[in-house]
C-alpha positions as CSV (number, residue, x, y, z in Angstrom):
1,X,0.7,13.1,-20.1
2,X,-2.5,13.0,-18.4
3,X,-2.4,9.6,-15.7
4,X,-5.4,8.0,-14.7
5,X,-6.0,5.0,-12.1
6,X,-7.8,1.8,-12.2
7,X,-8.1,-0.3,-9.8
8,X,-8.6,-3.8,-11.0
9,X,-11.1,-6.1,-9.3
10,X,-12.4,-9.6,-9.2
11,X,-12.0,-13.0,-7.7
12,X,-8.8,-15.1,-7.8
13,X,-8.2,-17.1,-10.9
14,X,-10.5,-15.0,-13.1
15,X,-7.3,-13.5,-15.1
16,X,-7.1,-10.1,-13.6
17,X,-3.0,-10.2,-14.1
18,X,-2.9,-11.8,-17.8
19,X,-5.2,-9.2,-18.7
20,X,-2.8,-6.2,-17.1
21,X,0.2,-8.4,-19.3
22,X,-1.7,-8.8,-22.6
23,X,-2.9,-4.9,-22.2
24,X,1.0,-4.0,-21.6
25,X,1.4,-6.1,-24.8
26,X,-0.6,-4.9,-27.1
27,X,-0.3,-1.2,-26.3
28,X,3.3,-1.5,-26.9
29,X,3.7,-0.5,-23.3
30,X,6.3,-3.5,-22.1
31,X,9.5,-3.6,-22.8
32,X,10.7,-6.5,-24.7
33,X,13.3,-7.2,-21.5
34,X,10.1,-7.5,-19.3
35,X,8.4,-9.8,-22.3
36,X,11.3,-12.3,-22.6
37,X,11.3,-12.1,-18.9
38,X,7.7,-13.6,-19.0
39,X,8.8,-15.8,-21.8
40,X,12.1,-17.2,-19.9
41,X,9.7,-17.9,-16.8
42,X,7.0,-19.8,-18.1
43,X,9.6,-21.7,-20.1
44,X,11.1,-22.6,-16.5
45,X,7.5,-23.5,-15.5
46,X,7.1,-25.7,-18.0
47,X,3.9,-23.3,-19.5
48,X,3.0,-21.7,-22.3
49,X,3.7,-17.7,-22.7
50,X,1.8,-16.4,-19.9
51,X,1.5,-12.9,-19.9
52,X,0.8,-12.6,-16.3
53,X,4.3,-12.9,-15.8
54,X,4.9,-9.8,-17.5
55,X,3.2,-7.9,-14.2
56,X,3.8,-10.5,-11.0
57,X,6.9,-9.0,-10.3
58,X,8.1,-11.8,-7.7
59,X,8.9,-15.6,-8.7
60,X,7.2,-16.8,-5.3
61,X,4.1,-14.9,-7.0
62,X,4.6,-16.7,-10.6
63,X,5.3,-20.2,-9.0
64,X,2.1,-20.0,-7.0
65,X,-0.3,-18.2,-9.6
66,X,-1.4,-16.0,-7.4
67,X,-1.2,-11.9,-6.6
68,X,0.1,-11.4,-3.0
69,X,-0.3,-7.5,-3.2
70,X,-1.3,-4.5,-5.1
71,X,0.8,-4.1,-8.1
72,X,1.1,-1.3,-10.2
73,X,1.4,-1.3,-14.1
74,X,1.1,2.0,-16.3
75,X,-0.3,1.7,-19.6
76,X,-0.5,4.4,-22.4
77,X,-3.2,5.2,-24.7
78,X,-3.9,7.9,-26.8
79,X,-3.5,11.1,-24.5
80,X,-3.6,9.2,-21.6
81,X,-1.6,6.7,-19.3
82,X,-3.8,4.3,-17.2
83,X,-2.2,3.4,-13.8
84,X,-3.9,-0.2,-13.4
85,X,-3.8,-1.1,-10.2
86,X,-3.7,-5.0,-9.6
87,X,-5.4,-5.8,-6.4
88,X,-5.7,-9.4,-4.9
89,X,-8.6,-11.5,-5.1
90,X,-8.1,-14.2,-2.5
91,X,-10.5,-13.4,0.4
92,X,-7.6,-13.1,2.9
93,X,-5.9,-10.3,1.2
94,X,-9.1,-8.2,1.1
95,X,-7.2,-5.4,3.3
96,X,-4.6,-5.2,0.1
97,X,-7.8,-5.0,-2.5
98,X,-9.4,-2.6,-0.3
99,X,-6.1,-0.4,0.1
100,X,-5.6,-1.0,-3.6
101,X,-9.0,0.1,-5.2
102,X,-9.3,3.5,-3.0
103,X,-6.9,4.6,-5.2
104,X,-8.8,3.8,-8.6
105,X,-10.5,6.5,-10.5
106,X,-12.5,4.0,-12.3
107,X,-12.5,0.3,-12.1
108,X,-12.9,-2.6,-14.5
109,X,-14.1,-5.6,-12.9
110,X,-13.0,-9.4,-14.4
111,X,-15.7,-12.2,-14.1
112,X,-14.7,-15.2,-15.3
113,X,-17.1,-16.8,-18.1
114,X,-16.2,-20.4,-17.3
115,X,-19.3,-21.9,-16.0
116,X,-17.2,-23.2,-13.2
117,X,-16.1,-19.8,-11.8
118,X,-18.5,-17.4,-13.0
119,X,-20.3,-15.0,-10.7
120,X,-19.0,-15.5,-7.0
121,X,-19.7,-13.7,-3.4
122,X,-16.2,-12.1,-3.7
123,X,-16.9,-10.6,-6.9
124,X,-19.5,-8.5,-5.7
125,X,-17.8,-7.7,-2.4
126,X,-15.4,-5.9,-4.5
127,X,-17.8,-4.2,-6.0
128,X,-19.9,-3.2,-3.5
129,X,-16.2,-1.7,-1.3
130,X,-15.1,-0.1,-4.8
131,X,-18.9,2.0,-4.9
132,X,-18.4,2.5,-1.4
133,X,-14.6,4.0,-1.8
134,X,-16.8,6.2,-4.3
135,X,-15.7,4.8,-7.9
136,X,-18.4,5.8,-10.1
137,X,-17.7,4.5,-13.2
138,X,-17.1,0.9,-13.9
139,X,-16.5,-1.2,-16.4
140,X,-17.0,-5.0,-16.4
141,X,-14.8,-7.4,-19.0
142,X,-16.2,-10.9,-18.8
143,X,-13.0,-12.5,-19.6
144,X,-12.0,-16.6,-20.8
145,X,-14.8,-16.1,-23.5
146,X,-12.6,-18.4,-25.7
147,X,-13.0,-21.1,-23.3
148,X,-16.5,-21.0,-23.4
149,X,-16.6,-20.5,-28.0
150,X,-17.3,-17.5,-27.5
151,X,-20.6,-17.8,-26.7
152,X,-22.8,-14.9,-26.8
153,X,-25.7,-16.6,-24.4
154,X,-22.6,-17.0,-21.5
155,X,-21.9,-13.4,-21.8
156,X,-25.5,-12.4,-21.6
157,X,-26.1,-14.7,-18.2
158,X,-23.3,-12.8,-16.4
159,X,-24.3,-9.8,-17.7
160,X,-27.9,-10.2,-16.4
161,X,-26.7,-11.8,-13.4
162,X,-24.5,-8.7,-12.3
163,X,-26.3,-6.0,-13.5
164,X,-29.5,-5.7,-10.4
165,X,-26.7,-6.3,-8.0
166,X,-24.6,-3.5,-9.7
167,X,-28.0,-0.8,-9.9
168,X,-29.0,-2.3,-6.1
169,X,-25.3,-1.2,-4.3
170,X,-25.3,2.8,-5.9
171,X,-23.7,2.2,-9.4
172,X,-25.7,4.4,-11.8
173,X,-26.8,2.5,-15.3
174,X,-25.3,4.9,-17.6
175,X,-21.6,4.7,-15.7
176,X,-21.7,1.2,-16.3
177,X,-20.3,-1.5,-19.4
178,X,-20.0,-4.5,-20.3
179,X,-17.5,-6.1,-22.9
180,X,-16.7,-9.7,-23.7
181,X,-12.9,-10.4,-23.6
182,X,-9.9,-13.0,-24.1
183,X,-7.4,-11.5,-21.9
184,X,-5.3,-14.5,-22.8
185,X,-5.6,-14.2,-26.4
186,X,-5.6,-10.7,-26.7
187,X,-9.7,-10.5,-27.9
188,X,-11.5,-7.1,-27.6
189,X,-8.6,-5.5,-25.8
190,X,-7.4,-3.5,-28.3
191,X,-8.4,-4.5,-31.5
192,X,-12.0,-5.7,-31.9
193,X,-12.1,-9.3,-32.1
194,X,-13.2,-11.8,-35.2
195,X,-15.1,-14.4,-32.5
196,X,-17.5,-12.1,-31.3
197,X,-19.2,-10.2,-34.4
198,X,-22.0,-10.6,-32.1
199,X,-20.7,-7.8,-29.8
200,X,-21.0,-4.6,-31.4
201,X,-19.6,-2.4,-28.4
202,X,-16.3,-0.5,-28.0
203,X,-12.3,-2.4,-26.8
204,X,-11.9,-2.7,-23.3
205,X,-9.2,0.0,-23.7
206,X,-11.4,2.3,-25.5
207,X,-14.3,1.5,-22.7
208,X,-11.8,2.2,-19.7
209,X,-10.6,5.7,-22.0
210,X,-14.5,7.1,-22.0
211,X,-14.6,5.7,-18.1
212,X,-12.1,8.2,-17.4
213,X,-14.1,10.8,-18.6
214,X,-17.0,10.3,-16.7
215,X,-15.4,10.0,-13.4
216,X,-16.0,13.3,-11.2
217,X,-14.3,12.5,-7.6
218,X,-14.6,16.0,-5.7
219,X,-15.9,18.1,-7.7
220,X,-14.4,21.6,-6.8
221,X,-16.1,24.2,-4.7
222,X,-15.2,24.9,-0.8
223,X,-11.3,25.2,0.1
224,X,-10.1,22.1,1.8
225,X,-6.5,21.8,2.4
226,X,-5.5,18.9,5.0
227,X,-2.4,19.7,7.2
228,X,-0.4,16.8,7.6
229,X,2.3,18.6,10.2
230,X,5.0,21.4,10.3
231,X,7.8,21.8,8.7
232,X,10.8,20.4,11.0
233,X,11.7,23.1,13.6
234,X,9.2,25.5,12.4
235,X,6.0,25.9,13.6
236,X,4.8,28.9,11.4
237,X,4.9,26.5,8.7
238,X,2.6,23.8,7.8
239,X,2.7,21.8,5.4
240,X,-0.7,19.9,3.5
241,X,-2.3,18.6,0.7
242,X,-5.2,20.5,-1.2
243,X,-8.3,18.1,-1.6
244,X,-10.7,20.5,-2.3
245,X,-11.0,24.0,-4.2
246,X,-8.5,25.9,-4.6
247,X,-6.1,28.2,-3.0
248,X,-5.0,32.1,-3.1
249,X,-3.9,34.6,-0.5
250,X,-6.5,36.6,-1.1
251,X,-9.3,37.0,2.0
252,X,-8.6,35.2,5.4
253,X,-9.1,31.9,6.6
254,X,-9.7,29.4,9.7
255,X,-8.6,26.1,11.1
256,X,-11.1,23.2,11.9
257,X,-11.3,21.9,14.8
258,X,-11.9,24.9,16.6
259,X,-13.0,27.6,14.0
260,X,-9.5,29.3,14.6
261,X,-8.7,32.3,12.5
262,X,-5.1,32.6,10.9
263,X,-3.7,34.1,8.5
264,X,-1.3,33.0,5.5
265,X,1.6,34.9,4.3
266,X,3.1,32.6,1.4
267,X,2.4,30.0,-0.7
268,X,5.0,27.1,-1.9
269,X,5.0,24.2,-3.9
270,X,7.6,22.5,-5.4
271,X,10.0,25.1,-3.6
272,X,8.8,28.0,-5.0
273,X,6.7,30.6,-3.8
274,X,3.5,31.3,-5.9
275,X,0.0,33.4,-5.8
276,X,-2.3,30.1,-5.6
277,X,-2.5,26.2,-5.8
278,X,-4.9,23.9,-7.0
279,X,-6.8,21.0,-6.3
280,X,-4.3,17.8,-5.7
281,X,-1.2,19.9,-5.3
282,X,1.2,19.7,-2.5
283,X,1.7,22.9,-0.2
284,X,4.0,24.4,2.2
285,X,1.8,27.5,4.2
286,X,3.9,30.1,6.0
287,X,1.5,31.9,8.5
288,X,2.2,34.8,10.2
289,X,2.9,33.7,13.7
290,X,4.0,30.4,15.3
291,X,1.5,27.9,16.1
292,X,0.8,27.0,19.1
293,X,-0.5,23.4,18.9
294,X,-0.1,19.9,17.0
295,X,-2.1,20.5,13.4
296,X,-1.7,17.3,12.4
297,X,-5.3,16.1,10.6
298,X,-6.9,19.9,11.1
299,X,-8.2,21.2,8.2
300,X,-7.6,24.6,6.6
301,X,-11.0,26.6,5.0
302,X,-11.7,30.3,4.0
303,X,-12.8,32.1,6.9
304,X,-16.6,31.7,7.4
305,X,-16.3,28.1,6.0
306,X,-14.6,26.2,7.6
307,X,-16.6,22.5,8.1
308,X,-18.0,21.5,11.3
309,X,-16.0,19.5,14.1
310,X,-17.8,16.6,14.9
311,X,-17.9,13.9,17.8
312,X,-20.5,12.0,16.3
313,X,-21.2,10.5,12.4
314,X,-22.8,8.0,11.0
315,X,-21.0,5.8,8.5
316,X,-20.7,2.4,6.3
317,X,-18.6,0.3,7.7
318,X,-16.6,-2.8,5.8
319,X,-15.5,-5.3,8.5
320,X,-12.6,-7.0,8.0
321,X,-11.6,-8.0,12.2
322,X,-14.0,-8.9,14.7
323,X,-14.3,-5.4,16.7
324,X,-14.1,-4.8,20.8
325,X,-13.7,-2.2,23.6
326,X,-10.7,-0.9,22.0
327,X,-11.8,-0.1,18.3
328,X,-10.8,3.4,17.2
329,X,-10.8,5.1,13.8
330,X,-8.0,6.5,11.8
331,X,-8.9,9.9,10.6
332,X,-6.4,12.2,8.6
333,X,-3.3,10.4,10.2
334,X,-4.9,11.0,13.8
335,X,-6.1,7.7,16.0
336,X,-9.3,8.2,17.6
337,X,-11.4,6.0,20.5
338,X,-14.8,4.7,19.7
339,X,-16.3,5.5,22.9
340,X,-19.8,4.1,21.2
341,X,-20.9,2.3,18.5
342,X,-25.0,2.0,17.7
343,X,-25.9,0.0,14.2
344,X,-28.8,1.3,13.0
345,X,-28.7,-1.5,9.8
346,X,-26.9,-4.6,8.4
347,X,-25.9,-4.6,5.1
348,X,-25.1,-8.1,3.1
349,X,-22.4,-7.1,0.5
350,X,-23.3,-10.1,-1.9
351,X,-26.8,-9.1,-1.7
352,X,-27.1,-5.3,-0.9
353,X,-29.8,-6.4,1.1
354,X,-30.2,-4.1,4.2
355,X,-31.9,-5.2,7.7
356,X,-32.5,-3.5,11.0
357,X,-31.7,-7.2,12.5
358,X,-28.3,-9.1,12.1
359,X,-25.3,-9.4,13.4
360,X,-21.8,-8.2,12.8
361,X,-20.0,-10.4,10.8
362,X,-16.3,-10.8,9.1
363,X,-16.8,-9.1,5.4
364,X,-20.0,-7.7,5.9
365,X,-21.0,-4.5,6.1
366,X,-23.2,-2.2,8.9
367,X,-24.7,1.5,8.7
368,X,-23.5,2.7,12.0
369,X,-23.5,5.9,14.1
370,X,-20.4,6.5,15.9
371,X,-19.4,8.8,19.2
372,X,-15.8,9.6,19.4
373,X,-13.6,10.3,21.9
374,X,-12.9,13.7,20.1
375,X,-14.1,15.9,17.6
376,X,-13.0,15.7,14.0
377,X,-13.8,18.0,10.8
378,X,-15.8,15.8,9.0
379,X,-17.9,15.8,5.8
380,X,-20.1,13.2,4.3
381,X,-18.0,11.4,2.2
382,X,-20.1,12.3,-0.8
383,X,-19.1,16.1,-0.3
384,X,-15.0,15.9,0.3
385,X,-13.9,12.2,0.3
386,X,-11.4,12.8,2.3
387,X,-12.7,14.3,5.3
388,X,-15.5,11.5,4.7
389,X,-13.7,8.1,4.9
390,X,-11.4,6.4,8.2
391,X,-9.3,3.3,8.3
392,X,-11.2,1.4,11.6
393,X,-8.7,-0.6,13.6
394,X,-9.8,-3.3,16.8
395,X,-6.7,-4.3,19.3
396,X,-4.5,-2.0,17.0
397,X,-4.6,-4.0,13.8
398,X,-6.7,-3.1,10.7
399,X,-10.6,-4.2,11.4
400,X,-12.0,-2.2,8.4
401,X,-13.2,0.9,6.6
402,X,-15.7,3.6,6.4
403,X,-17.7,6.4,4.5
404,X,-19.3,8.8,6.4
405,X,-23.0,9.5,5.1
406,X,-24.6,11.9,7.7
407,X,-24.2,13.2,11.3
């Protein structure tokens, strides 16, 4: 079976767990031990079933009510099984959402319809990190619509009040949806709900099963392979993952940096030799001589295409740490210096707004070009995702991330 992630986004409170629980629910996906888990615990708590429980997998997390990390729950429907991905949504833990949602293929954002909670600042700065860690497709579930009558004029106001911010930050029109849900009660997940006749739309699962479809991620075309080191004691074979295109022995190829020509004589994956690999597989490469040098990060092309190394790129930049003299960029698994960094805009990610004056603050975002203290085979991020996007760290501890969008 076919499994597809989601990364699940939106501010604390707003139900993004009970709807993962009432989802495992009503696909018949949890097992009744993990349902009269739930039960047993909000007994203890003194609560009413909470579904949540079903997916916080730690008492200190069901105690507090709140999601510490990313969680993982898989979910199966029709042909497919959905890998949500639970992220936090307390604005301290945005290094967890932001390591959480650049696994999503998709994403379904909850926004709370309570007029007390609503449409905040967070909300849209996980949107606008999940369009920069390229989602494309997106699907937003207004959620507590039973605590609100299900009232159709609350669900139009956050619909209308999200969707310019949505168009502004990248997010094309046609990739986008909007359903009214009950995650607590179970409305419009599944089954389509008796309280909203007014909504004439698809279930969120059925929404989220289309999503899938739409999403492209790197489309295929140029070989890409990203070594990732040797095999122990054996430096005629490296070992990689293929991100991009695919892979015979046919014609010769080159490592970037350096254009360097080489030649492979197997293939393996899984332990076997074969005549080719594909996109998203796993490979051991057996050249014919012993290498030479560390190929950790290097990239693997057919000869004549390898991509250029680069010293220099501009990129988006989330910032998450106040950055200083010692900022450097984690690129393939290699750390790199930031011998200069010139902003060329400011970007507000509650706004979308771009300006050529600001300053750099804590969860905002900047346009930047960056000189490094080495070069790096980089493509826009828009092209091969992964030679497009570095971790950025300040005083050795995470201070943000970033897309590369020229050079």
């Amino acid at each position: 079976m076919i499994v597809k992630t989601i990364s699940l986004l939106g501010h604390k409170d707003h139900g993004k767990s009970t709807l993962i629980g009432s989802l495992l629910m009503h696909t018949g996906s949890a097992t009744q031990v993990r349902i009269k888990e739930a039960e047993a615990y909000s007994k203890k708590l003194h609560k009413d079933f909470e579904p949540a429980f079903i997916l916080d997998s730690f008492a200190e997390e069901r105690e507090q009510e709140m999601t510490y990390d990313t969680t993982r729950a898989e979910i199966k429907y029709k042909d497919l099984a959905f890998a949500f991905i639970d992220v936090p949504g307390h604005e301290e833990l945005i290094k967890n959402m932001i390591s959480g949602a650049s696994y999503g293929e998709i994403a379904v954002l909850l926004v709370s319809a309570k007029a007390d909670e609503g449409i905040r600042d967070q909300t849209k700065r996980h949107l606008f990190i999940a369009r920069m860690l390229g989602i494309e497709s997106l699907v937003v579930a207004v959620n507590k619509m039973d605590l609100v009558g299900y009232d159709k004029k609350r669900f139009d106001m956050i619909k209308d009040g999200l969707s310019g911010f949505i168009e502004k930050i990248g997010f094309e029109k046609t990739m986008v949806s909007f359903v009214p849900v009950s995650a607590y009660k179970g409305e419009n997940l599944v089954k389509r709900s008796r309280f909203m006749n007014w909504y004439k739309g698809k279930t969120l699962i059925d929404l989220i099963y289309s999503g899938t479809k739409k999403q492209s991620g790197n489309k295929t075309g140029a070989l890409r392979i990203i070594v990732q080191g040797f095999l122990e004691g054996q430096r005629d074979f490296a070992v990689g993952r293929v991100v991009k295109g695919n892979l015979s022995l046919t014609g010769g190829f080159c490592i970037s940096p350096g254009n360097l020509p080489v030649k492979i004589k197997s293939i393996i994956v899984k332990g076997k030799k074969v005549k080719k690999a594909i996109i998203g597989e796993n490979v051991a490469l057996q050249f014919d001589k012993k290498m030479g040098s560390d190929l950790r990060g290097s990239v693997i092309s057919n000869k004549g295409d390898c991509p250029e190394a680069r010293a220099k790129v501009r990129a988006t930049i989330f910032i998450t740490k106040k950055l200083d003299k010692n900022s450097s960029i984690r690129f393939n698994g290699s750390d790199i210096q930031i011998k200069k960094m010139s902003v060329a805009e400011y970007i507000d990610p509650t706004t979308g707004t771009r300006s050529t004056n600001g300053k750099m603050e804590l969860l905002s975002a900047i346009s930047a070009d960056l000189i490094l203290s080495k070069q790096i085979p980089a493509e826009k991020f828009d092209e091969t995702r992964e030679l497009g996007r570095f971790v950025l760290y300040s005083d050795g501890a995470f201070a943000g991330i970033g897309t590369i969008t020229g050079y």
